[in-house]
Structures are given as structure tokens and as C-alpha cells.
N, CA, C and O of each residue as an XYZ file, in Angstrom:
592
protein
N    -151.297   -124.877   -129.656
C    -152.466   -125.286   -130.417
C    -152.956   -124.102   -131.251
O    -152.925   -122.983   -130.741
N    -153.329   -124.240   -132.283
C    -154.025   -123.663   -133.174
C    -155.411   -123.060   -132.876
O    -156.195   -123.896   -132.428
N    -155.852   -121.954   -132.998
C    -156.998   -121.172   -132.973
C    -158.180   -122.058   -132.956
O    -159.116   -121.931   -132.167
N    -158.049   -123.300   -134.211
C    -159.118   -124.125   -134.803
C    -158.932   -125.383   -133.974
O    -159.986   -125.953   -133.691
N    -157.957   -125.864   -133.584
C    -157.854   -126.907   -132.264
C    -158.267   -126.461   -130.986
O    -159.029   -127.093   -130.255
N    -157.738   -125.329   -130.716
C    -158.167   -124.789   -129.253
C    -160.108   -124.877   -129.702
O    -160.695   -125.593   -128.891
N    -160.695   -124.501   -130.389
C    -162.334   -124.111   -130.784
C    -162.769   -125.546   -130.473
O    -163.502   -125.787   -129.514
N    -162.134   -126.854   -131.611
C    -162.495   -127.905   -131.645
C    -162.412   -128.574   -129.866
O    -163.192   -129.384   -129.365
N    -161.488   -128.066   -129.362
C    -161.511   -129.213   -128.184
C    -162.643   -128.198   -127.329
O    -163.551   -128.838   -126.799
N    -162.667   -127.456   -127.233
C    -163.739   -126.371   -126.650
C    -165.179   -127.219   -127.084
O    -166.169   -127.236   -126.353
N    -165.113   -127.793   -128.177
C    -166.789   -128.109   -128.514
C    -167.326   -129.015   -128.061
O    -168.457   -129.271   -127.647
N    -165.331   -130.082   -128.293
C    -165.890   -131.186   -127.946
C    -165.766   -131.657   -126.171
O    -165.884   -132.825   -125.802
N    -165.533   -130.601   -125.319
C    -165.907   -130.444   -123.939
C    -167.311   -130.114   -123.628
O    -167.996   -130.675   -122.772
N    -167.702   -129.073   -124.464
C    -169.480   -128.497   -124.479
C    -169.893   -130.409   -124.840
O    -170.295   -131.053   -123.871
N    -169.824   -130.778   -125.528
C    -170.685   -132.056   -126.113
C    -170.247   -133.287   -125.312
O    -170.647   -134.304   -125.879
N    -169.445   -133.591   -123.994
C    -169.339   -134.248   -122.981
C    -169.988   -133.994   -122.399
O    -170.192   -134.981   -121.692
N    -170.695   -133.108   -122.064
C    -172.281   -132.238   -121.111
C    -173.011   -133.000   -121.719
O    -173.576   -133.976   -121.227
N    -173.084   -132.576   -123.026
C    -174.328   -132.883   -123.587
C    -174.641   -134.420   -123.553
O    -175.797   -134.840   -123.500
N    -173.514   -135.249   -123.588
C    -173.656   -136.621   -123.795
C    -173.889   -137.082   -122.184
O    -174.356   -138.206   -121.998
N    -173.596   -136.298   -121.108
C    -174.152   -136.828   -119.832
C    -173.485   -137.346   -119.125
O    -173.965   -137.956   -118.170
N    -171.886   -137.273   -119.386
C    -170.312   -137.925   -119.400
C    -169.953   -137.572   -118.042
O    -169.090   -136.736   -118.307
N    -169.994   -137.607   -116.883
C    -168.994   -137.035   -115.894
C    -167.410   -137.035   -116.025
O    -166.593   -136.114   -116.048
N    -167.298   -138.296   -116.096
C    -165.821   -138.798   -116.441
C    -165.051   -138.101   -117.738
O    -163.859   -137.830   -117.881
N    -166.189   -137.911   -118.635
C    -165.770   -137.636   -120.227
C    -165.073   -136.247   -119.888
O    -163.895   -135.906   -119.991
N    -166.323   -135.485   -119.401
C    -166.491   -133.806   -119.183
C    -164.545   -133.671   -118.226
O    -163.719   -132.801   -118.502
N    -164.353   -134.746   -117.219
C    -162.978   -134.094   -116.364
C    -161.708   -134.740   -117.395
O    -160.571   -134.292   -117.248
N    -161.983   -135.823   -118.449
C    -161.001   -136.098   -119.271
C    -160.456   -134.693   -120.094
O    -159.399   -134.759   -120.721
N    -160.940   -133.914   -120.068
C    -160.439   -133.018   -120.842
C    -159.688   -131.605   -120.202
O    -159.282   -130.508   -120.585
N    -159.807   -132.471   -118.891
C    -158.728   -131.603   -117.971
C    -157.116   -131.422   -117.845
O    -156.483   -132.078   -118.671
N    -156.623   -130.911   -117.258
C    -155.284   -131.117   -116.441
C    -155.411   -131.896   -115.619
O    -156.593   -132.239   -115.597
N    -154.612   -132.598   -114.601
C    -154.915   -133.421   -112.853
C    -154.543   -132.665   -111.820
O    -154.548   -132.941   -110.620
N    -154.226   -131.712   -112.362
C    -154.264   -130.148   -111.590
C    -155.040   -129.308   -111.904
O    -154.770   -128.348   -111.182
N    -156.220   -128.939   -112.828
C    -157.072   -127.987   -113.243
C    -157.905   -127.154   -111.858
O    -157.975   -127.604   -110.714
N    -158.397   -126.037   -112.274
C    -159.100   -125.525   -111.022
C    -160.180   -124.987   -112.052
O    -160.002   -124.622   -113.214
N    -161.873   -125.060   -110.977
C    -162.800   -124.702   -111.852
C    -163.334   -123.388   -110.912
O    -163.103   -123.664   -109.735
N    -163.588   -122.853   -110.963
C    -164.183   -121.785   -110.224
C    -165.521   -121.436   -110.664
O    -165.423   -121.083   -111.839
N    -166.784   -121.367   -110.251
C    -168.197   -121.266   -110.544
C    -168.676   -119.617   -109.718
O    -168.676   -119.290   -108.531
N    -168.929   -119.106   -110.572
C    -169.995   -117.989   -109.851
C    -171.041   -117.645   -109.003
O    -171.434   -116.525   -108.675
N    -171.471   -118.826   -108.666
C    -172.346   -119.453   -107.870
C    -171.706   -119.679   -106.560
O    -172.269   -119.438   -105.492
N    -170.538   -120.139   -106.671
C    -169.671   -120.505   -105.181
C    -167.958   -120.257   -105.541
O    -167.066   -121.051   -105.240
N    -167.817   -119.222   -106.107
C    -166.504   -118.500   -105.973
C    -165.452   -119.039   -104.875
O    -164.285   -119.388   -105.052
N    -166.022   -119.012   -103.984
C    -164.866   -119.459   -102.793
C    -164.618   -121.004   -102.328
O    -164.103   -121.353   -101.265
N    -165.172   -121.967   -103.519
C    -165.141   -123.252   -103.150
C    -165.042   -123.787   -104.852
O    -165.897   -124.372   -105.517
N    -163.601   -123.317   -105.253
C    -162.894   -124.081   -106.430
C    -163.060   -125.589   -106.621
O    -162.519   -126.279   -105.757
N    -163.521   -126.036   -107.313
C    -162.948   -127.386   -107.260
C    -161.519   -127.501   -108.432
O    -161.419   -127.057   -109.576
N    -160.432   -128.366   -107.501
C    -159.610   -128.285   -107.735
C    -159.114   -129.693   -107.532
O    -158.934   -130.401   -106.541
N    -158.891   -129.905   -109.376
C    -158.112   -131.821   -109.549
C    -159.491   -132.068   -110.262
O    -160.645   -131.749   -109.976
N    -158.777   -132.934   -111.560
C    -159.668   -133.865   -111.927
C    -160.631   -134.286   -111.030
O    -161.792   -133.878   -111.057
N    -160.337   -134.824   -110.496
C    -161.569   -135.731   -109.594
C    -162.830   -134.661   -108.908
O    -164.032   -134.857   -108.730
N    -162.040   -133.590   -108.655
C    -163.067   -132.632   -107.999
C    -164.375   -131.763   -108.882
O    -165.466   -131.313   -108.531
N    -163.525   -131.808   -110.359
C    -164.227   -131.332   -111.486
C    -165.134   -132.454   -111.770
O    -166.335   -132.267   -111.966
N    -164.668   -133.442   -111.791
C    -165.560   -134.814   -112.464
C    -167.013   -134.958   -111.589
O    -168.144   -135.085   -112.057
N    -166.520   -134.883   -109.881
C    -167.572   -134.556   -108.826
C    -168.506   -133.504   -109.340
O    -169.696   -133.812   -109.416
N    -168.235   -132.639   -109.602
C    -168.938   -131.152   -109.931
C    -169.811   -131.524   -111.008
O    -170.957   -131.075   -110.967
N    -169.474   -132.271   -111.972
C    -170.094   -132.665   -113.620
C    -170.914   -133.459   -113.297
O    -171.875   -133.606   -114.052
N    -170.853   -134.046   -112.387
C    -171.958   -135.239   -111.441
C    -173.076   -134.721   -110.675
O    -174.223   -135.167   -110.650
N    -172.670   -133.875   -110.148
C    -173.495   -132.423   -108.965
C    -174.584   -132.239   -110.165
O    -175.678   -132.757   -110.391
N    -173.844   -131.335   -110.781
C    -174.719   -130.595   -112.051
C    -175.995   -131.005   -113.064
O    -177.089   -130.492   -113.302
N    -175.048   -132.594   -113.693
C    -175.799   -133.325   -114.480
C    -176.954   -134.309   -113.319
O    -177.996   -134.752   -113.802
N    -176.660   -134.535   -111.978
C    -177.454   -135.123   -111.613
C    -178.648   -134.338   -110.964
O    -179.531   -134.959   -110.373
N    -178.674   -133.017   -111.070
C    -179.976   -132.043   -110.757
C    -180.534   -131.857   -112.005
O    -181.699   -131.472   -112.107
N    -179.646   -132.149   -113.240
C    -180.985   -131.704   -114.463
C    -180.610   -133.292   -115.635
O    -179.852   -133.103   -116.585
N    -181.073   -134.390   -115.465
C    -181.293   -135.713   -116.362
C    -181.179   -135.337   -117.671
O    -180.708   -136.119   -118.496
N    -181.676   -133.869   -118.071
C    -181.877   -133.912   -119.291
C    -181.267   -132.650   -119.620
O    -181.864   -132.005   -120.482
N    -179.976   -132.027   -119.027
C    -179.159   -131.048   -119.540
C    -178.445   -130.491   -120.376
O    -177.289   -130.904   -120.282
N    -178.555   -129.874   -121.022
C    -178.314   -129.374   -122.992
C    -177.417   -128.144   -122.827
O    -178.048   -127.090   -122.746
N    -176.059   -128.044   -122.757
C    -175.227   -127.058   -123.086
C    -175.464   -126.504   -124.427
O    -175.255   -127.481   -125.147
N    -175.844   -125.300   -125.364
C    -175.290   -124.653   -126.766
C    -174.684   -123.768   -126.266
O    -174.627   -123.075   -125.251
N    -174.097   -123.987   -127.490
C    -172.756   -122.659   -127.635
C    -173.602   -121.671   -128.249
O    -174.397   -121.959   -129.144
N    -173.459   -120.615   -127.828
C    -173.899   -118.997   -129.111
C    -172.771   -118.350   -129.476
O    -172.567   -118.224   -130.683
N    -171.765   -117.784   -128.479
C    -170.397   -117.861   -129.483
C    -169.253   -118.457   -128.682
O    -169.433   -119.197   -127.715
N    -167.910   -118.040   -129.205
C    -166.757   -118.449   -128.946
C    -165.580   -117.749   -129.456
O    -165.606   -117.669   -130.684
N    -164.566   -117.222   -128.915
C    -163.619   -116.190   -128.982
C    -162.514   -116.909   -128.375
O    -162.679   -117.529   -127.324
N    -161.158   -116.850   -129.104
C    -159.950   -117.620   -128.934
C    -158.922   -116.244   -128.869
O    -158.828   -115.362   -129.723
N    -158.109   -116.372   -127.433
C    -157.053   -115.507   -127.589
C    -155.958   -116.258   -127.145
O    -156.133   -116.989   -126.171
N    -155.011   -116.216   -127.610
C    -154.100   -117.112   -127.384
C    -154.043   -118.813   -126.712
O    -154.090   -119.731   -127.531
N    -153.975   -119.036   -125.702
C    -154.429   -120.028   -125.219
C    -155.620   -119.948   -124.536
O    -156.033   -121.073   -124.258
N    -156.362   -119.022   -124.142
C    -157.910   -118.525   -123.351
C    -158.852   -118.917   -124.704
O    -158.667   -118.554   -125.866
N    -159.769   -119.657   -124.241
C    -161.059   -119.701   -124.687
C    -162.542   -119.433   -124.201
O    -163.138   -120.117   -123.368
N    -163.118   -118.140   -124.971
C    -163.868   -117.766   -124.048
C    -165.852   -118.066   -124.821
O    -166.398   -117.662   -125.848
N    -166.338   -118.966   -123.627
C    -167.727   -119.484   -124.589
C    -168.705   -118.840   -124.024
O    -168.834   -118.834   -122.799
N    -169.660   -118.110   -124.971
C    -170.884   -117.494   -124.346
C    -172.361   -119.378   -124.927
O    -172.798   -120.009   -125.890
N    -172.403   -119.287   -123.413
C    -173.542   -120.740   -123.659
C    -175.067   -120.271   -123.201
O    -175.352   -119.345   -122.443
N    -175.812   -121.031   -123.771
C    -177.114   -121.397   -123.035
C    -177.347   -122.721   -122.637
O    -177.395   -123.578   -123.519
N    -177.509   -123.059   -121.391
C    -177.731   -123.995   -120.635
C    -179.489   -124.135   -120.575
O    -180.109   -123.072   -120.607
N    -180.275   -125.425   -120.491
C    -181.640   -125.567   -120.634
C    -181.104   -127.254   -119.804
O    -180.109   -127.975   -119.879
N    -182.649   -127.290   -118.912
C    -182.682   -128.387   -118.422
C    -183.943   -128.428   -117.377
O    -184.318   -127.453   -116.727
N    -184.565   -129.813   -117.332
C    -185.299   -129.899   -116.187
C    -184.665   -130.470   -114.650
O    -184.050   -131.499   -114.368
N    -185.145   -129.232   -113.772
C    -184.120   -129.568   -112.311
C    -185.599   -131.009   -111.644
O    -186.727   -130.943   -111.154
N    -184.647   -132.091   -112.042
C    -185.427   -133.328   -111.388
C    -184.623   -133.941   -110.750
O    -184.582   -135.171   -110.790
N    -183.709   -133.123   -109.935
C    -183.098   -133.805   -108.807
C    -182.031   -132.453   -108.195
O    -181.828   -131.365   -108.733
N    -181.491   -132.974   -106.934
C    -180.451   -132.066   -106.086
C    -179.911   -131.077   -107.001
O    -179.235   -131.465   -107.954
N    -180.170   -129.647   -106.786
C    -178.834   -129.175   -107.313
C    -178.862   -127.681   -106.090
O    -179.745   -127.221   -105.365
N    -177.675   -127.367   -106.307
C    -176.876   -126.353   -105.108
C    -177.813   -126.093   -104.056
O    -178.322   -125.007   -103.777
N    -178.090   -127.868   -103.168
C    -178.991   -127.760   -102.380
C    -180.784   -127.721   -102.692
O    -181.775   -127.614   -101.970
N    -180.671   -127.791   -103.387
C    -182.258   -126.789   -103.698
C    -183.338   -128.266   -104.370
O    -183.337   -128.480   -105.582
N    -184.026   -128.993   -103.582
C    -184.409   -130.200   -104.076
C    -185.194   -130.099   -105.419
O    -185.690   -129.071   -105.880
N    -185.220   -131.434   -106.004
C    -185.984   -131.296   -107.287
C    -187.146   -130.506   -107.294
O    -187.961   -130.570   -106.375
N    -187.288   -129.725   -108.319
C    -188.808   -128.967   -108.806
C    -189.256   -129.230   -109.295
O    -190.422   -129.179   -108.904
N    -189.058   -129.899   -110.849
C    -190.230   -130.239   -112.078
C    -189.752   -129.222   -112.615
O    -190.404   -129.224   -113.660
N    -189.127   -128.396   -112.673
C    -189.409   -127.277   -113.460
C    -188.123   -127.251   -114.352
O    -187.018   -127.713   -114.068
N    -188.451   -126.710   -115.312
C    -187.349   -126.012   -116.733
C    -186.867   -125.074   -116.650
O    -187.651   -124.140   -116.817
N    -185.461   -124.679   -116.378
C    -184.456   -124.025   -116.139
C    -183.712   -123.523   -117.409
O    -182.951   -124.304   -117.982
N    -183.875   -122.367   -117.839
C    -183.102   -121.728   -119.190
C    -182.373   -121.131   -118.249
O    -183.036   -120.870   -117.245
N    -180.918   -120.727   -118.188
C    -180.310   -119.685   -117.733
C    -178.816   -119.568   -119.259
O    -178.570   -120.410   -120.123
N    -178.065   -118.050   -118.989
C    -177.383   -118.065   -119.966
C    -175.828   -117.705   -119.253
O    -175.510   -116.869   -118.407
N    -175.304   -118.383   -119.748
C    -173.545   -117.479   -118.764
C    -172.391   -117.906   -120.216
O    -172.476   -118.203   -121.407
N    -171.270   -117.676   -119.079
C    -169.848   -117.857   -120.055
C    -169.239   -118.601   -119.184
O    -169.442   -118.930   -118.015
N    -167.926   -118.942   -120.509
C    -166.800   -119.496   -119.337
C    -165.507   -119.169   -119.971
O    -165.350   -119.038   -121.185
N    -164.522   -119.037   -119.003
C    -162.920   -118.659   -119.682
C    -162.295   -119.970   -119.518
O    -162.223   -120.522   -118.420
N    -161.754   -120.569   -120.813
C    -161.002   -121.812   -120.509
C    -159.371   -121.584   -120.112
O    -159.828   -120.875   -119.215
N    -158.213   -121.525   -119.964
C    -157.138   -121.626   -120.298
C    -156.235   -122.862   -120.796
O    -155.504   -123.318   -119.916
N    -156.179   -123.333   -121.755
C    -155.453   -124.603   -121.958
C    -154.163   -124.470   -121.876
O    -153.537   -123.412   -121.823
N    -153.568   -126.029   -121.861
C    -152.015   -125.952   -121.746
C    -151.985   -126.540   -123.557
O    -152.856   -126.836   -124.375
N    -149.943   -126.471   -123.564
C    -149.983   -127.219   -124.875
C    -150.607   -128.429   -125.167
O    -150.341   -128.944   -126.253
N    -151.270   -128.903   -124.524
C    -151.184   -130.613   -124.898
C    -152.964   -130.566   -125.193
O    -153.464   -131.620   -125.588
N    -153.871   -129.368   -124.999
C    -155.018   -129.515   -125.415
C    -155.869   -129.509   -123.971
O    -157.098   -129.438   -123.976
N    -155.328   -129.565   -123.116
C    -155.707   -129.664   -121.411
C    -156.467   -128.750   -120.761
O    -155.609   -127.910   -120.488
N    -157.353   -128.391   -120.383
C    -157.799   -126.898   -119.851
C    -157.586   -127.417   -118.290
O    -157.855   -128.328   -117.507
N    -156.708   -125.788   -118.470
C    -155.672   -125.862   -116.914
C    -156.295   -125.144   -115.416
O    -156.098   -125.267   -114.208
N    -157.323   -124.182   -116.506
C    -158.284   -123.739   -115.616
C    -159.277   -122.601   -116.502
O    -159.119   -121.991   -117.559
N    -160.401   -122.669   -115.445
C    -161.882   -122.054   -115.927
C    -162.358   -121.658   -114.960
O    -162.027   -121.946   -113.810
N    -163.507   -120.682   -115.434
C    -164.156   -119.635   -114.531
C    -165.168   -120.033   -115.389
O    -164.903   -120.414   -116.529
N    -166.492   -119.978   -114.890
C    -167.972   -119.891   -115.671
C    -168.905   -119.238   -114.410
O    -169.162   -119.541   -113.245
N    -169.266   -118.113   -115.398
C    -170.049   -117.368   -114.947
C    -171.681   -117.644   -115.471
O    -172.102   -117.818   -116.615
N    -172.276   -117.616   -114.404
C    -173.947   -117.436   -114.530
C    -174.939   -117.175   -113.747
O    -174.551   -117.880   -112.816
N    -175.827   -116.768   -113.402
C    -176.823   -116.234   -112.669
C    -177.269   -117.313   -111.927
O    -177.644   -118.357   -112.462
N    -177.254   -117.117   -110.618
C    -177.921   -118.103   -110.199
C    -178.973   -118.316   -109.470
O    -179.356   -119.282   -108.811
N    -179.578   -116.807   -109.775
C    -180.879   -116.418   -109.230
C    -181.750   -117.216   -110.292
O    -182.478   -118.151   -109.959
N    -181.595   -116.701   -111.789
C    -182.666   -117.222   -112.833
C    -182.735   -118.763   -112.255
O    -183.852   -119.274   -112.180
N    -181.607   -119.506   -111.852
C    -182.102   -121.179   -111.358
C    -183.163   -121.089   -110.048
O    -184.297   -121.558   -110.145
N    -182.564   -120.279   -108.507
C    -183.467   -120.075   -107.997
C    -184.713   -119.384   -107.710
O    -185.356   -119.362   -106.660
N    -184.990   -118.706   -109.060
C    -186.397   -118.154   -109.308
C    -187.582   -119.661   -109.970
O    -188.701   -120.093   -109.695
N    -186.221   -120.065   -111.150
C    -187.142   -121.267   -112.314
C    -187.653   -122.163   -110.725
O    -188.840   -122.393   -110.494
N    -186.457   -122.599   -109.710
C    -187.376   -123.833   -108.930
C    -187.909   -123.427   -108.194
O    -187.552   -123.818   -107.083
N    -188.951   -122.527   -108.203
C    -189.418   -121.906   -107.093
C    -188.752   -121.525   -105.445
O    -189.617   -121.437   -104.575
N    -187.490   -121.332   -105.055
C    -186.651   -121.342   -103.955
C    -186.317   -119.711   -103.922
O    -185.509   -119.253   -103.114
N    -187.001   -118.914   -104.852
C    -187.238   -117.316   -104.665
C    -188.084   -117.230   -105.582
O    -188.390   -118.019   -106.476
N    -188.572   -115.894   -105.225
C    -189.643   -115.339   -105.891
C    -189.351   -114.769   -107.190
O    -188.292   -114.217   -107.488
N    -190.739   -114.999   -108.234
C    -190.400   -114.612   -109.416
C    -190.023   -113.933   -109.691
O    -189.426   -113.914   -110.768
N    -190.150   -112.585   -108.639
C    -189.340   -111.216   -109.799
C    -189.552   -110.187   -108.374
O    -190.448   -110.028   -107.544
N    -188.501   -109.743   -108.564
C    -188.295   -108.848   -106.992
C    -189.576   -108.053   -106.429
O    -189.800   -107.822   -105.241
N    -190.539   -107.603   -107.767
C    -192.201   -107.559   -107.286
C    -192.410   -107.942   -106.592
O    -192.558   -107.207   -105.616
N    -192.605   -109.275   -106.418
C    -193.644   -110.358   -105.776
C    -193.077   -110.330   -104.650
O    -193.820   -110.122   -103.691
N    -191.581   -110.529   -104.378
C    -191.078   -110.581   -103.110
C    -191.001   -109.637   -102.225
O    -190.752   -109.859   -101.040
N    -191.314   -107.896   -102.968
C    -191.680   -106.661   -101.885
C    -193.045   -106.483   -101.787
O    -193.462   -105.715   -100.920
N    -194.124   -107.281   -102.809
C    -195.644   -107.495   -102.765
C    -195.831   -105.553   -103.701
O    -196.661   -104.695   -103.400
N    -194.893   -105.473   -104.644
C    -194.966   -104.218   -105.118
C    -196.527   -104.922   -106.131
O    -197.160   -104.182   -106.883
């Protein structure tokens, strides 16, 4: 694939988020893909179905979840996206029950595709304190939590 195909299918994976797609978001997998999250490193989901689960996890803690892209860098078959994620957590997410609250956090992700347009596997990195600070499940700012 081309620099400008590899970008395009990259966007149009970001905009399966955006549209709220579970199914959409793992169509653009392998049926072997592995996702790896920074948040839980040691619990890949691995297979379509396990990714599609995950897109379900995610989108069903924030109803109203908005992937942008800020940039994007193509090296051979690796695609690498710096995003901002925004959403209100109004339901389950990594345990942590709904808050009400608005969640900005910012990370990346490394895609690897195969020829056919497939991403064979990904890593996305992001903080996952800024989520458990936004729902109140830690304290705002390491201040508050030593009472500095």
C-alpha cells in the first residue's frame, strides 16, 4: 500500500470510533490482529472478536466519544497516530463506574498493516491516570493526595 492508502485507511479506522461502530472499528482488522493498550499491557486482546469486545468496553464508558487525529507519520507499513480522545465517562470503563465527568486525555498508536489494508497489530499508548483523576477514582494532582 501506498503512503496515501496506508493514511486513508488509518482515518478511516479513527472515524469508526467516531461513528460509535464496534463491529466497524474490528472490520478493519486482521482475524488474527493483536491490540495491546497501555493501560493493561499484559492482557492483549487478540482476534477480531476480542478487538471488537474492547471497541464495545471503550465506547460503552464514554456515549459520546470523539477520536482527532493531530498528526500521523507513515513508515513503511507502520502507522503511527498522535490522537486526542474527549468524552463523557457515563458508563463502565476499566472498572471505574460512571462519573458525569469529561475526560480529555492525549496518546498514540502504532498500527502495522498487512498488504491487503489489514492492521495486523497495534499498541496505543495513553495515560491512564488523566482518566482516573477526570472520574474522580484519584486525586487531582499528587498535592491533594500527600495534602501538600
Amino acid at each position: 500500500m501506498t503512503k496515501d492508502e496506508l493514511a486513508a485507511q488509518a482515518r478511516q479506522a479513527i472515524e469508526s470510533w467516531n461513528a460509535h461502530d464496534a463491529e466497524k472499528v474490528g472490520s478493519f482488522f486482521s482475524n488474527l490482529a493483536i491490540v495491546r493498550d497501555s493501560a493493561d499491557p499484559d492482557n492483549a486482546a487478540k482476534g477480531r472478536d476480542a478487538i471488537v469486545a474492547r471497541a464495545q468496553m471503550i465506547l460503552g464508558g464514554f456515549s459520546d466519544a470523539k477520536l482527532e487525529i493531530l498528526s500521523m507519520s507513515i513508515d513503511g507499513s507502520c502507522v503511527c497516530t498522535e490522537w486526542r480522545f474527549s468524552g463523557t465517562h457515563d458508563g463502565v470503563f476499566l472498572g471505574v463506574p460512571a462519573s458525569g465527568q469529561r475526560v480529555v486525555n492525549l496518546g498514540a498508536g502504532v498500527q502495522e498493516f498487512d498488504e491487503n489494508g489489514k492492521i495486523v497489530s497495534e499498541n496505543a499508548y495513553w495515560d491512564a491516570t488523566v482518566f482516573l483523576r477526570a472520574a474522580g477514582a484519584l486525586p487531582a494532582s499528587l498535592a491533594t493526595a500527600t495534602g501538600s
